[in-house]
C-alpha positions in Angstrom: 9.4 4.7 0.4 9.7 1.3 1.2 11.3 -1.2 -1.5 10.7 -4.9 -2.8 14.0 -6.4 -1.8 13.2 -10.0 -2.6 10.4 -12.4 -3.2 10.6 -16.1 -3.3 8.1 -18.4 -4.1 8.3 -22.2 -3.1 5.8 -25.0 -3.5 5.4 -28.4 -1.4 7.1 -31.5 -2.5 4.9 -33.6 -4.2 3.8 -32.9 -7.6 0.0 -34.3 -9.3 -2.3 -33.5 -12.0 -5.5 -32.4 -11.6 -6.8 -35.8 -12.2 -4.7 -37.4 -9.9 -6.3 -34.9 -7.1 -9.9 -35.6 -8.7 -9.7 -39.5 -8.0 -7.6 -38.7 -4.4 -11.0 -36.5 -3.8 -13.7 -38.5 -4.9 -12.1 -41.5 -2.7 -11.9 -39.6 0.6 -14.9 -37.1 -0.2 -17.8 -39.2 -2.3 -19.5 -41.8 -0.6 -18.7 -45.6 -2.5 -20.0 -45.8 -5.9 -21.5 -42.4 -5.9 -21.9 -40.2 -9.0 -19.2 -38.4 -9.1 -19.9 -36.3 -12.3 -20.0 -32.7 -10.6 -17.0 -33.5 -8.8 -15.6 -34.0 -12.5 -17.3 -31.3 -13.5 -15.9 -28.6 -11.2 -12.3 -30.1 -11.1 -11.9 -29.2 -15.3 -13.4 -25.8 -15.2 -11.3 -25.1 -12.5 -8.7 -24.3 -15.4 -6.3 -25.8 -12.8 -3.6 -28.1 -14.8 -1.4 -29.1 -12.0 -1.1 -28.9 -8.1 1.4 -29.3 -4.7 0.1 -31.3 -2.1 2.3 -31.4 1.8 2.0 -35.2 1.1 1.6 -37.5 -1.0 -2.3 -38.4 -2.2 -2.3 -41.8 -0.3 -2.2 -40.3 3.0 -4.9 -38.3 2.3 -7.4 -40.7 3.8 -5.4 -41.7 7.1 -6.3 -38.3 9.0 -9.1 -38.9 11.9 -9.3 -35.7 13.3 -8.4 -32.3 13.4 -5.3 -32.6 15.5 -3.5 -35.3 13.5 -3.8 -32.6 10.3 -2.7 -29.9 12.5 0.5 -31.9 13.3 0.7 -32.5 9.6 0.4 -29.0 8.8 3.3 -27.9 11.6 6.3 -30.7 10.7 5.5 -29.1 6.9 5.4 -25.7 7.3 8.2 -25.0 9.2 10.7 -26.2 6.6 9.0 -25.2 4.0 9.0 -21.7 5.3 12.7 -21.9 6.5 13.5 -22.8 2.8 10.9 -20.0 1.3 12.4 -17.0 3.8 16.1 -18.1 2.7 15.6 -18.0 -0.8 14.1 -14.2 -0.5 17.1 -13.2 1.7 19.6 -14.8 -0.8 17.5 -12.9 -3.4 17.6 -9.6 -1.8 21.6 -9.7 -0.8 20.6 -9.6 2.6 21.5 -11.8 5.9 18.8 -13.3 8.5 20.5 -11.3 11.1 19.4 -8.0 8.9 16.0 -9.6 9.5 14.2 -6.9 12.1 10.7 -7.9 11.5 9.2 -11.3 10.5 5.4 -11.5 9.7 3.6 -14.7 9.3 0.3 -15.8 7.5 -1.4 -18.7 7.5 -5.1 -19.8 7.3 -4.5 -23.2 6.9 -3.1 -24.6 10.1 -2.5 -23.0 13.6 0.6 -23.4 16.0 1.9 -21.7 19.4 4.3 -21.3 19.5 3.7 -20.2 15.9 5.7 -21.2 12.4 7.7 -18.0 12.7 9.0 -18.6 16.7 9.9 -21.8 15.4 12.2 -20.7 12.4 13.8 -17.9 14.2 16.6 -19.9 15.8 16.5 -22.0 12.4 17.3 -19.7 10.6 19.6 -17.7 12.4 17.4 -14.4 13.1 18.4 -12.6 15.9 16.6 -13.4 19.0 15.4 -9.6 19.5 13.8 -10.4 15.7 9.7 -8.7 15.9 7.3 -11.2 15.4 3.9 -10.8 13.8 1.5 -13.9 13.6 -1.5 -13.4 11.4 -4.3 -15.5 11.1 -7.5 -15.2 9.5 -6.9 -13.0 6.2 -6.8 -16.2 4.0 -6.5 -15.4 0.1 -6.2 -11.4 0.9 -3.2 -11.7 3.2 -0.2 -11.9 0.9 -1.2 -7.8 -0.7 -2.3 -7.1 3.1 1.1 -8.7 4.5 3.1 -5.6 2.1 0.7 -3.3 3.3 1.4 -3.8 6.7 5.2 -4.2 6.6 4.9 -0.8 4.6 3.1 0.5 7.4 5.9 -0.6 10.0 8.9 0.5 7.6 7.3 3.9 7.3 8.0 4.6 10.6 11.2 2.1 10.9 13.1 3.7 7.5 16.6 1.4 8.5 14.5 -1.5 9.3 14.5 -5.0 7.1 10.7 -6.8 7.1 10.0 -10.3 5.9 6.3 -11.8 5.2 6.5 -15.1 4.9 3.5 -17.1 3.8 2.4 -20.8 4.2 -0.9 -22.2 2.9 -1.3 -25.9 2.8 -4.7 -25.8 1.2 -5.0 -29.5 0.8 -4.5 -30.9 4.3 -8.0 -28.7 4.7 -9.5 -30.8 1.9 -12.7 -32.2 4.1 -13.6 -36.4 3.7 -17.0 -37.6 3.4 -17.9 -33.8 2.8 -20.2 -33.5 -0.9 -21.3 -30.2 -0.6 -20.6 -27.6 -3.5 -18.4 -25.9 -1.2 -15.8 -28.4 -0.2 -15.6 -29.9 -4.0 -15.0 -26.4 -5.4 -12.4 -26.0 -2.4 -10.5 -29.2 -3.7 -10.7 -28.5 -7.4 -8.7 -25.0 -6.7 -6.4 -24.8 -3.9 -3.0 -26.2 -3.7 0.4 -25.8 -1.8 3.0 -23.6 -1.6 4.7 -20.7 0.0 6.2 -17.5 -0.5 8.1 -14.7 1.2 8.9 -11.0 0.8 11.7 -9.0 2.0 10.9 -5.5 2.3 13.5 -2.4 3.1 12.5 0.9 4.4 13.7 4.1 3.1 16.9 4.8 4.3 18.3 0.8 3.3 19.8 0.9 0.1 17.9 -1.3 -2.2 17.3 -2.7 -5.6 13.6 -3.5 -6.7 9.8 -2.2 -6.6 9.1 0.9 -4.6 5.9 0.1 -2.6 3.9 4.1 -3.4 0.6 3.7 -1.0 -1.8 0.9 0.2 -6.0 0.7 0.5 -8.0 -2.2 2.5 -11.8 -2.1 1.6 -14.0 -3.8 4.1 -17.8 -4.5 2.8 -20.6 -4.6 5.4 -22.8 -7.5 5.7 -20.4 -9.9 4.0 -19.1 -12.3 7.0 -20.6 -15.4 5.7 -19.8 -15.1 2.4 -15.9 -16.4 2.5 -13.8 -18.4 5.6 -14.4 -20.9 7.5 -16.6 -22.9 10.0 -14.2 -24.5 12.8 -15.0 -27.7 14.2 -13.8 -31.6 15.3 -12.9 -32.5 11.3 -11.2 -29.0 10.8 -11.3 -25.7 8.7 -14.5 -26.4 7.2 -14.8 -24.2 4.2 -17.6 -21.1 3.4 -17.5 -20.2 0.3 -20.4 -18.2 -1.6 -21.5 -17.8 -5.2 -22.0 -14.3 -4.5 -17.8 -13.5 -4.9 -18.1 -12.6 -8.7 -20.9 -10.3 -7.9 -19.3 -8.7 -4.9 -16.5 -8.2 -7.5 -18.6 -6.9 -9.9 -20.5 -4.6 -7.6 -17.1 -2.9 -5.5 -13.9 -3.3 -7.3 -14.1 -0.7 -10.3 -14.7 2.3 -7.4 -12.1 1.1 -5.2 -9.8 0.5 -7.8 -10.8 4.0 -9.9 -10.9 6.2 -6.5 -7.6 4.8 -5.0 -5.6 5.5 -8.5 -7.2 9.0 -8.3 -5.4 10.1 -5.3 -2.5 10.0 -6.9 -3.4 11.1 -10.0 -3.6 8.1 -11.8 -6.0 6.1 -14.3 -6.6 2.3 -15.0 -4.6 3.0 -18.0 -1.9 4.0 -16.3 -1.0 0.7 -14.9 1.8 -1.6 -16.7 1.5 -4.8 -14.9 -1.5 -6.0 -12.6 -0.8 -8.5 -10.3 -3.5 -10.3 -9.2 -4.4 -13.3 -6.9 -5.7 -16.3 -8.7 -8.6 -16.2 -7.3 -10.4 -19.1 -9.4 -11.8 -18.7 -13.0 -15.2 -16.8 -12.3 -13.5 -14.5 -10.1 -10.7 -13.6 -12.5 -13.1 -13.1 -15.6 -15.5 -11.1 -13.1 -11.8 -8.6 -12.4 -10.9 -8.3 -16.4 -14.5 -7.6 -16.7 -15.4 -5.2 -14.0 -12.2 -3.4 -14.8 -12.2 -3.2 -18.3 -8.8 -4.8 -18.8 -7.2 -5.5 -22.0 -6.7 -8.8 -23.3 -3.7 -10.3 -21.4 -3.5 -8.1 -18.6 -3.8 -11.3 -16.3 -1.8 -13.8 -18.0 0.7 -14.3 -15.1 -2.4 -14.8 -12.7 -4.1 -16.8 -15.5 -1.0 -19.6 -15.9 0.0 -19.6 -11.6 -3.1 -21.0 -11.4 -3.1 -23.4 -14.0 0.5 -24.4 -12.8 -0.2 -24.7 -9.2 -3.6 -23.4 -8.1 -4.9 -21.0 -5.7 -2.6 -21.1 -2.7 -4.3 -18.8 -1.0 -2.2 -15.9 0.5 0.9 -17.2 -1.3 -0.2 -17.1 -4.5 -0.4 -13.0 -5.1 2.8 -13.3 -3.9 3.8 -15.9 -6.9 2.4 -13.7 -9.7 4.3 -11.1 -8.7 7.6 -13.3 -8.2 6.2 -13.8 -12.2 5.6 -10.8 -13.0 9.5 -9.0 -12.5 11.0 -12.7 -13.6 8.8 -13.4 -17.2 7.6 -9.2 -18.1 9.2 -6.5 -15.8 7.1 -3.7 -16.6 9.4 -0.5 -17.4 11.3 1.0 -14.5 9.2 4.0 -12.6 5.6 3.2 -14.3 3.2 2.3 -11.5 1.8 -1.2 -11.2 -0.9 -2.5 -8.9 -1.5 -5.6 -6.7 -5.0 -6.9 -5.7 -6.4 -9.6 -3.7 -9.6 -10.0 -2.0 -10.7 -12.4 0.9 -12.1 -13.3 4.1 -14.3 -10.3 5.6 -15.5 -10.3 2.6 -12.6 -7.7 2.2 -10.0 -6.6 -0.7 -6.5 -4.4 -0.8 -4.8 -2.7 -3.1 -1.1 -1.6 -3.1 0.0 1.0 -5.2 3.9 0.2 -7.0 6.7 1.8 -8.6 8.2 -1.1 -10.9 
């Protein structure tokens, strides 16, 4: 089966509180001398303490269009991807000329050639290194990224896979924009990366043993999550309806993919969850019955460093083997849902 070699988590350079972010959002976003009350509002119940922002807050205000944030979002990804892939080769013993696959996610910025053509000669992959750009999966991407490299290493058993993902939520953050949307966008996302290195069967390997995967797609549910494209950028959609959707699909998903192998709610040791945002976490321990702490990990990323979209399932799990390594050979399960509306499951072996 394939095996969790490495994960690395890394976050952009410059460090603010949520209220710092509040007032850089309310000078960019509110009109002057507006009420800016729900802004407030929806900035402290995002239980969100701290955040990573590609630049620093003054700069904020300076973009005038879509291209000049692009650019932003290029000259930052690629080093902090080049530093994030690196430290999850180091922590998997492995070279970048081991490297035989490299798959990259973003929804935050676009690029061709794209952030992982760029790093291969940066970091010193081999040139005949298999790329895979993926775009579009947003906050699902980092559980669908080890789905798919388990998929590839199934069939490649001596092959080495990386997913590397960069999400620099903020440089999406949308001025003179005071709808709902766009101010719960900016009191939850923040920046950050992370990569996976991922063996196949015949690589000798220390770490998780990835078991199965499941992607759930739910009809009728394209508007509900992504975004709307335009001059000013990734404008975001983003629907009340996510808790319910929660509510109404995860417990059978989760319950009928456990049952194929055999396997109960109970059974799981550690879940490792993307951080979603508040209502959406509480709508997950909820609809799934779980006992009091089950989330912690998910529960503090996000107050340390907010949603980061496809990276931050990635973070809990980095969390998850560093602070409380379940026992060795009980099964563990990651989750994320996103854009589609979709959600996937993989199946561990701690």
């Amino acid at each position: 089966m394939t095996r969790i070699a490495g994960v690395h988590g890394a976050l952009a350079p410059h460090r603010y509180s949520q209220h710092d972010v509040t007032d850089m959002v309310a000078r960019i976003c509110l009109p002057e001398g507006a009420d800016r009350r729900l802004l407030d509002r929806l900035h402290r119940g995002a239980r969100v303490d701290t955040r990573h922002t590609a630049l620093p807050l003054e700069r904020y205000g300076d973009f005038k269009d879509f291209g000049a944030v692009n650019d932003a979002f290029i000259e930052a990804a690629v080093p902090l991807g080049a530093e994030t892939v690196s430290g999850a080769l180091d922590t998997a013993g492995l070279s970048p000329r081991d490297v035989d696959l490299l798959m990259f996610t973003s929804v935050t910025g676009i690029a061709a050639p794209s952030v992982d053509a760029r790093l291969v000669g940066r970091l010193g992959l081999r040139p005949d290194v298999k790329r895979v750009p993926m775009f579009g999966l947003g906050c699902v991407a980092g559980a669908a990224g080890i789905a798919r490299m388990h998929d590839y290493l199934l069939g490649r058993p001596d092959d080495v896979a990386v997913l590397l993902s960069v999400e620099l939520c903020s440089l999406t953050f949308q001025r003179d924009d005071v709808s709902p949307a766009n101010l719960v966008a900016t009191a939850l996302f923040g920046d950050g990366a992370a990569a996976v290195v991922a063996c196949g069967a015949r690589r000798r390997a220390e770490g998780p043993t990835v078991i199965d995967t499941r992607s759930h797609l739910y009809p009728d549910t394209e508007e509900v999550m992504g975004w709307d494209i335009g001059g000013s950028g990734f404008r975001i959609v983003l629907d009340a309806s996510v808790p319910d959707l929660v509510r109404k699909n995860l417990a059978a998903n989760v319950d009928g993919f456990l049952a194929d192998h055999g396997l109960t709610r109970g059974d799981i040791t550690a879940w490792v969850c993307h951080p979603g945002g508040p209502k959406v976490l509480e709508a997950v321990a909820e609809v799934l019955e779980l006992p009091g702490g089950a989330l912690d990990v998910t529960w503090r990323s996000l107050a340390a460093v907010g949603n980061l979209s496809s990276s931050s399932i990635l973070h809990v799990l980095r969390d998850t083997l560093a602070e409380r390594r379940p026992p060795a050979g009980t099964p563990g399960l990651l989750l994320a849902m996103g854009p589609g509306f979709c959600s996937e499951l993989v199946l561990v072996r701690w």
